[in-house]
C-alpha positions as a Python dict, from the first residue, in 0.01 Angstrom:
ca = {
    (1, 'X'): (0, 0, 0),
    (2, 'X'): (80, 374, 2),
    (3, 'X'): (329, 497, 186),
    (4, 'X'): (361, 885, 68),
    (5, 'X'): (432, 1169, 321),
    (6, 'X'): (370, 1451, 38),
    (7, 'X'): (454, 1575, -293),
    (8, 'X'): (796, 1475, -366),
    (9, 'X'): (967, 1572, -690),
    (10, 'X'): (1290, 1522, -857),
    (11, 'X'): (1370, 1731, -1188),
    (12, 'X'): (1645, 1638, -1403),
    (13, 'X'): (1793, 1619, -1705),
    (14, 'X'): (2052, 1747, -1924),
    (15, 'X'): (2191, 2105, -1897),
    (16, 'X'): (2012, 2387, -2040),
    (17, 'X'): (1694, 2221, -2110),
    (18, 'X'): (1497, 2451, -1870),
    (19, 'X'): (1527, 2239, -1575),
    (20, 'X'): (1561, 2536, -1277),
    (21, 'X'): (1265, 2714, -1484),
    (22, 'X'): (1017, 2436, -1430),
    (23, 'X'): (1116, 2391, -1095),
    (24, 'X'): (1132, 2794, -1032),
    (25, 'X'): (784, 2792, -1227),
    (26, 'X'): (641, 2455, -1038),
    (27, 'X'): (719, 2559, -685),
    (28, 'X'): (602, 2932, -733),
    (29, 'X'): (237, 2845, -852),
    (30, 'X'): (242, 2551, -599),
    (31, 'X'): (330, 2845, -326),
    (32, 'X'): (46, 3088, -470),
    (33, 'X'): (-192, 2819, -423),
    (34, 'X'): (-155, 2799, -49),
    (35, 'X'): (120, 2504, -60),
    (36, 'X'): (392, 2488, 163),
    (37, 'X'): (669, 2424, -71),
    (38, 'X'): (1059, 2371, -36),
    (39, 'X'): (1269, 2437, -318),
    (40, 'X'): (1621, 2290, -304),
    (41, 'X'): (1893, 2378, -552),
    (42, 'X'): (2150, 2093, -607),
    (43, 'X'): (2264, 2173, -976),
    (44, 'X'): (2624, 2252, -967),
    (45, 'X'): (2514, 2608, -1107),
    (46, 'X'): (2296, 2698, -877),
    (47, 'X'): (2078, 2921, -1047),
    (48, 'X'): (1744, 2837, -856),
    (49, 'X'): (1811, 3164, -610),
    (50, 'X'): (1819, 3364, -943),
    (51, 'X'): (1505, 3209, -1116),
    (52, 'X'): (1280, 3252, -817),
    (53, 'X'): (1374, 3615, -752),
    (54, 'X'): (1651, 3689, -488),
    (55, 'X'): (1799, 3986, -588),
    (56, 'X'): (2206, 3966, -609),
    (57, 'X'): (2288, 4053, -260),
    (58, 'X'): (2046, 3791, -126),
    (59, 'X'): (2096, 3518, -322),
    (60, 'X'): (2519, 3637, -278),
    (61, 'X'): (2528, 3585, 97),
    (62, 'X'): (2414, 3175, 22),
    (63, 'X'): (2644, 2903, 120),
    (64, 'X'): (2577, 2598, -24),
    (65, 'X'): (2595, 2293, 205),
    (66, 'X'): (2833, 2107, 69),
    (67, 'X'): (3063, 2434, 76),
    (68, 'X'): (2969, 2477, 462),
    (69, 'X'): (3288, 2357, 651),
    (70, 'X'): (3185, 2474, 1016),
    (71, 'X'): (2847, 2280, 881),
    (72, 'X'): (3005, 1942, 752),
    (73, 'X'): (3254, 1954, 1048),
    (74, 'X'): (2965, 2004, 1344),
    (75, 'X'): (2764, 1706, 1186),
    (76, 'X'): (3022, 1515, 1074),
    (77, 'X'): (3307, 1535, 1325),
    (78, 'X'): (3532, 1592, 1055),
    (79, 'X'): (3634, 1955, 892),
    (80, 'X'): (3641, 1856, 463),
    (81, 'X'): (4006, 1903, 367),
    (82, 'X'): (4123, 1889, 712),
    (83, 'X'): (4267, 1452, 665),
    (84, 'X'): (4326, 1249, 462),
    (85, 'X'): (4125, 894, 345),
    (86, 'X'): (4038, 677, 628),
    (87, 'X'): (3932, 936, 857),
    (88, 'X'): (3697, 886, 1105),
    (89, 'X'): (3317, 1062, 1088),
    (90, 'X'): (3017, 1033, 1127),
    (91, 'X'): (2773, 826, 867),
    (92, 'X'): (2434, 909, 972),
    (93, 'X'): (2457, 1336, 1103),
    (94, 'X'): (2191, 1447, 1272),
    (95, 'X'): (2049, 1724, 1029),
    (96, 'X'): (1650, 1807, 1124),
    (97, 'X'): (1809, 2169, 1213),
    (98, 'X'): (1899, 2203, 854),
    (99, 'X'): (1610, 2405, 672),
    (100, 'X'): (1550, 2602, 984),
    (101, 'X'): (1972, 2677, 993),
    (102, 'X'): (1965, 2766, 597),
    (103, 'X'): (1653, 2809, 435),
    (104, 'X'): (1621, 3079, 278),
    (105, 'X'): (1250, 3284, 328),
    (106, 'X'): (1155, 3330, -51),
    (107, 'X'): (820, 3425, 16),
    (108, 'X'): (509, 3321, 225),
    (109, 'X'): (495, 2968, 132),
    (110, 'X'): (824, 2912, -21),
    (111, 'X'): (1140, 2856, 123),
    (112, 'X'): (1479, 2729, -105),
    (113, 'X'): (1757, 2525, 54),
    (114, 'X'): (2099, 2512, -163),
    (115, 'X'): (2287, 2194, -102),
    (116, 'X'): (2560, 2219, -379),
    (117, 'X'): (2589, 1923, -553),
    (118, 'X'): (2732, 1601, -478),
    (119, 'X'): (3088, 1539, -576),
    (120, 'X'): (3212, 1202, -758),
    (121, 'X'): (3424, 988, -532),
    (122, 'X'): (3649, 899, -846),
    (123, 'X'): (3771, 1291, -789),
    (124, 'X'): (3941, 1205, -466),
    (125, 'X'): (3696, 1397, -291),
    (126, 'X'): (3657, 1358, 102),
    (127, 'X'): (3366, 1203, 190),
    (128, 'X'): (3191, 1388, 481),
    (129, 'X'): (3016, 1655, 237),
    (130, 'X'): (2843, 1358, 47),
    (131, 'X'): (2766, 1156, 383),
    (132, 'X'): (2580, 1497, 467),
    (133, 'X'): (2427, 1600, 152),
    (134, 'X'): (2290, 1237, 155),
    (135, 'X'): (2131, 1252, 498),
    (136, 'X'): (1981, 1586, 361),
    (137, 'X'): (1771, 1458, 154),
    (138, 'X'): (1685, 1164, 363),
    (139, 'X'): (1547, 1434, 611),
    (140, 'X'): (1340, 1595, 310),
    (141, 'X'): (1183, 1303, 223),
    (142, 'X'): (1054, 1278, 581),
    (143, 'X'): (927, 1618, 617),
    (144, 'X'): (539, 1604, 635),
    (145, 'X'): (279, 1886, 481),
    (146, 'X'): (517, 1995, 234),
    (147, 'X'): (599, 1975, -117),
    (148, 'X'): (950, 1920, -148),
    (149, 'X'): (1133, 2008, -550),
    (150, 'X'): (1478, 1883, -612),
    (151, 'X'): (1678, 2076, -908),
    (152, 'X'): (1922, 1852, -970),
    (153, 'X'): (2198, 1783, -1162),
    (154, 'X'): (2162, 1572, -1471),
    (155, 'X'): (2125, 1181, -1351),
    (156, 'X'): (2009, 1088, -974),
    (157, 'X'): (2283, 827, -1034),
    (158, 'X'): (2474, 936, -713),
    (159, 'X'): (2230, 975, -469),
    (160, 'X'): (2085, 624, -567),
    (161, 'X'): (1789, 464, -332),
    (162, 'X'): (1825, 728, -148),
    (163, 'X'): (1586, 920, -338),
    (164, 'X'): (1348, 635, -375),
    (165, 'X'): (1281, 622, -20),
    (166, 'X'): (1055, 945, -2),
    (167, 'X'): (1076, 1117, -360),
    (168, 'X'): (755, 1005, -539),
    (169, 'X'): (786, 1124, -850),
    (170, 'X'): (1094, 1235, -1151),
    (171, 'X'): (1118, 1456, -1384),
    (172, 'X'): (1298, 1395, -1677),
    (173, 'X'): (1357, 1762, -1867),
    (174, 'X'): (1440, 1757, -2233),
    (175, 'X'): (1375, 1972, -2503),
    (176, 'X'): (1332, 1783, -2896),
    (177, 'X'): (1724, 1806, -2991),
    (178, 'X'): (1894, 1469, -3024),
    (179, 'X'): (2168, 1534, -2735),
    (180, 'X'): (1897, 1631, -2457),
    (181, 'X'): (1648, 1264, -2541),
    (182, 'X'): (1961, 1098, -2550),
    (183, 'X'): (1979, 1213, -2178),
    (184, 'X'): (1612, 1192, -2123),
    (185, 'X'): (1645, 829, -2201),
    (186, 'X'): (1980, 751, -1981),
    (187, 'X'): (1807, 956, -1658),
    (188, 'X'): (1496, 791, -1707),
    (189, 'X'): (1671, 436, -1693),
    (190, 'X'): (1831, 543, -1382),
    (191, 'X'): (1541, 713, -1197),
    (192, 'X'): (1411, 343, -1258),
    (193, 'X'): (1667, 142, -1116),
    (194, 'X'): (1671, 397, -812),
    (195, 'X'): (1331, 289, -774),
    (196, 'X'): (1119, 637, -780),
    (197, 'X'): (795, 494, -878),
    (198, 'X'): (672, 776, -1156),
    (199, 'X'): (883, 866, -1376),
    (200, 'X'): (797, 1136, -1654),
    (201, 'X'): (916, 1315, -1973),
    (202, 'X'): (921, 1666, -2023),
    (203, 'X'): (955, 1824, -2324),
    (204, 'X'): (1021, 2158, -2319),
    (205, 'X'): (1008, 2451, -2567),
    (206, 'X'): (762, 2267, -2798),
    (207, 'X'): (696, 2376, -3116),
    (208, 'X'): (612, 2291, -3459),
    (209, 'X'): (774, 1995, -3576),
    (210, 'X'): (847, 1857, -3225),
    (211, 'X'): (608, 1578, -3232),
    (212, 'X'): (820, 1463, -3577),
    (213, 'X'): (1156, 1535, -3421),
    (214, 'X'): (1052, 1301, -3129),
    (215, 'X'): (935, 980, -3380),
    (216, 'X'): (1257, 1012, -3576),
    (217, 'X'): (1498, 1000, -3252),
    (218, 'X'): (1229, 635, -3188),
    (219, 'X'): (1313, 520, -3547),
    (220, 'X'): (1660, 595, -3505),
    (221, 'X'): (1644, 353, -3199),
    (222, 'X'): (1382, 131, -3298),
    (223, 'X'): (1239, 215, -2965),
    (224, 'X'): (972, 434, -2829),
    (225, 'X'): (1130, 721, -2639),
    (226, 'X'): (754, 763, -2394),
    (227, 'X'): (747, 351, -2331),
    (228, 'X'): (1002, 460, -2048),
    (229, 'X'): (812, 702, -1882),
    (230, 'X'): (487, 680, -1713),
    (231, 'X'): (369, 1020, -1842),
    (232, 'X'): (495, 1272, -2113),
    (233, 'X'): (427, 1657, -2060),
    (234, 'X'): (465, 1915, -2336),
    (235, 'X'): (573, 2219, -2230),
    (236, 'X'): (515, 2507, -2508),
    (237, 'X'): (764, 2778, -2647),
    (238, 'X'): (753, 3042, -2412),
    (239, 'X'): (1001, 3365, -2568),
    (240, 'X'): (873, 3585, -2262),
    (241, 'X'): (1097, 3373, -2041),
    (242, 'X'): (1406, 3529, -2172),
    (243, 'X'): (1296, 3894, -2106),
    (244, 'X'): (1204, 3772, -1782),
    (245, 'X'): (1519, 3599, -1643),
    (246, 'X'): (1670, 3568, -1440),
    (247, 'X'): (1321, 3585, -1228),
    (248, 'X'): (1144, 3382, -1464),
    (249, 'X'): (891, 3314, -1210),
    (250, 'X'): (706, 3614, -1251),
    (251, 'X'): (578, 3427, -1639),
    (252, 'X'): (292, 3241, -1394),
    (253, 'X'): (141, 3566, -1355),
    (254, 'X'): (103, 3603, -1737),
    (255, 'X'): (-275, 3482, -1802),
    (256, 'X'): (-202, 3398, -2123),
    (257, 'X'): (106, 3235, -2147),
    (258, 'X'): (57, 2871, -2308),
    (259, 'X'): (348, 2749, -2057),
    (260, 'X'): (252, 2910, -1701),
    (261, 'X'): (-76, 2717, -1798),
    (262, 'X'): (60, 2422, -1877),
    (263, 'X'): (306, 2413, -1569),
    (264, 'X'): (-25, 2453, -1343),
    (265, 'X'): (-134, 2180, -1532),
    (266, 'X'): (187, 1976, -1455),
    (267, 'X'): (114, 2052, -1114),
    (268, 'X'): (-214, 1928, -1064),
    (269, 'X'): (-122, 1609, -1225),
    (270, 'X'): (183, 1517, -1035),
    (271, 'X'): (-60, 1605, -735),
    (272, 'X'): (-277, 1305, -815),
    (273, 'X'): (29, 1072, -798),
    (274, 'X'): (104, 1182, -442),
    (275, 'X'): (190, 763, -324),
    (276, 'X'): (362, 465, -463),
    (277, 'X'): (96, 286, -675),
    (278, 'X'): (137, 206, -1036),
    (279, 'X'): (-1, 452, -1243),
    (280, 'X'): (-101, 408, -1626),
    (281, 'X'): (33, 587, -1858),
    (282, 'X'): (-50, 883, -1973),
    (283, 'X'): (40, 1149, -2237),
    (284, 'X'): (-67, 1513, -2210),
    (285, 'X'): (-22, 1796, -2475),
}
């Protein structure tokens, strides 16, 4: 049975693969074709502003969630760095004012909500930022008419089912080097036990010799890399992208760029896995 609200996307990976670009790229072109989109920037660097064109001063004035004291401590009941362990709060904050408190207005149909990312309990951190970054994106995944993309981090390890319970679909961003598959294939293993019920690669900055690079890494396993994923996207080489940044949005109004054409193409795929069916897989150059 389907139970979707939307489209519902997760992109991750390791660092410097080109994650914020697809999801600066996916959520403009998804905005210029009349979809209501929220962008939501939880990578630690929080670049996402940048990509999709806030100028300095704009995307200066943003306060992350998680950095958000008066925030945390209104929802919570409990002001981060304020007590110690065992402090009393609140585990399930009431946050349906959140997009309409901080969103940011990127442009007609586009709005971007920085969370900050989560922090690992092993660092001693206090625990009210994650209990409200966590009910976050509980809300988002019960927003309706919207298409909701998650920059993340690399891993979804520490927002576990949390995810699963509205996100429909991950990306998994890699480009052919032997460090980023090696976290393609990690993240994909634990988009799966999150339970997100499409999971696909992304290769990025495809060139010649890619397709090779990607059947030595399987040899070197003696596993196929794509039996993980549902679907495997090839994104081409794109060297406009670094004239562009840091608005590297602007490359889907380039009619003959090989990668705003294949993003759109992205898009209208992940559109036609909008519920929680099985899907076969598929692999698209």
């Amino acid at each position: 049975m389907c139970k979707s609200n939307g489209y519902r996307v997760v992109i991750t990976g390791k660092g410097g693969v080109g994650k914020t670009t697809l999801t600066s790229c996916l959520a403009a072109h998804l905005a210029g074709n009349g979809v209501t989109v929220l962008a939501v920037d939880e990578d630690p660097q929080m670049n996402l502003p940048h990509a999709l064109g806030l100028n300095p001063a704009e995307a200066g004035r943003i306060v992350p969630l998680n950095l958000n004291n008066g925030y945390i401590e209104e929802k919570t009941g409990i002001r981060p760095g304020a007590s110690g362990w065992g402090a009393m709060f609140k585990l399930n904050p009431d946050v349906n004012d959140v997009v309409g408190r901080f969103g940011v207005k990127v442009s007609q149909n586009l709005n971007l909500l920085v969370m900050g990312t989560v922090k690992q309990a092993g660092g001693g951190c206090l625990c009210a930022e994650n209990v409200l970054l966590d009910s976050t994106i509980r809300h988002l995944a019960l927003r309706n008419n919207e298409a909701i993309l998650l920059d993340t981090q690399a891993g979804v390890e520490h927002f576990g089912r949390a995810l699963a319970k509205g996100f429909n679909h991950c990306l998994v961003v890699s480009d052919d080097t032997f460090n980023a598959l090696t976290v393609a294939e990690h993240s994909a293993r634990l988009a799966r036990d999150s339970g997100i019920a499409h999971i696909s690669l992304v290769v990025n900055r495809g060139k010649e010799g890619t397709a090779e690079k990607l059947a030595r890494f399987d040899d070197y396993h003696g596993a196929s890399l794509a039996g993980l994923f549902d679907s495997v996207f090839y994104l081409p080489l794109e060297p406009r992208l670094e004239q562009l940044e840091p608005a590297v949005t602007r490359i889907m109004e380039l009619d003959d760029s090989g990668y705003a054409t294949a993003v759109a193409a992205l898009a209208s795929r992940l559109g036609s896995h909008g519920c929680d069916c099985a899907a076969p897989h598929t692999h698209t150059h």
